[in-house]
C-alpha positions as CSV (number, residue, x, y, z in Angstrom):
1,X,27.2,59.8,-199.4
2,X,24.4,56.8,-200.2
3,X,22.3,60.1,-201.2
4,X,24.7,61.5,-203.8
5,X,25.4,57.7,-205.6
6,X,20.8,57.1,-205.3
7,X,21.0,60.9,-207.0
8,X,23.9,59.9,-209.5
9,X,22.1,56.6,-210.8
10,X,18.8,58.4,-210.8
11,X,20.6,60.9,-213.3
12,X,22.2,58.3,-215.3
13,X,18.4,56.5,-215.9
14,X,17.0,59.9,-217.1
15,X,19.4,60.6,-219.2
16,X,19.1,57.0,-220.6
17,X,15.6,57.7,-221.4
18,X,15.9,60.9,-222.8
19,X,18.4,59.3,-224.9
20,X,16.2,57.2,-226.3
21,X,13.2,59.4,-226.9
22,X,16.0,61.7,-229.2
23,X,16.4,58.7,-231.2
24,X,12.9,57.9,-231.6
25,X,11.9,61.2,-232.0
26,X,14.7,61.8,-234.9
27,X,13.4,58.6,-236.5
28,X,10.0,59.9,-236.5
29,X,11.1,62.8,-237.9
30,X,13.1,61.0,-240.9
31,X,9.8,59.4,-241.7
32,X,7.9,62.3,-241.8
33,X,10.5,64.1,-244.0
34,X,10.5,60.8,-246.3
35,X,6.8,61.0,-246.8
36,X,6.6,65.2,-247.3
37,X,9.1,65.0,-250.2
38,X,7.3,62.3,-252.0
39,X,4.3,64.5,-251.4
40,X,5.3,67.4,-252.8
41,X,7.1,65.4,-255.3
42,X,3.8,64.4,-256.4
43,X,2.5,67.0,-256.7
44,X,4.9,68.9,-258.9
45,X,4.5,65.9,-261.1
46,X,1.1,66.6,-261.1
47,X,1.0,69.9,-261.5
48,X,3.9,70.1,-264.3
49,X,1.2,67.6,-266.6
């Protein structure tokens, strides 16, 4: 019984801490997006002079 609740909480702290690498990761990613649409808005401006 003592086994299953150690594995249970051990679960429960992974999936806490893949939870919060998918929320840093997706704010990573919302950053990068940010930054490659004002690249490539830049350069259309660029190229449409």
């Amino acid at each position: 019984m003592n086994k299953k609740i150690d594995q249970e909480r051990l679960l429960k702290k992974i999936y806490g801490k893949l939870h919060e690498i998918n929320k840093n990761m997706l704010k990573v990613f919302w950053i990068v997006a940010i930054f490659a649409i004002l690249y490539f808005g830049l350069m259309l401006y660029l190229l449409s002079k």
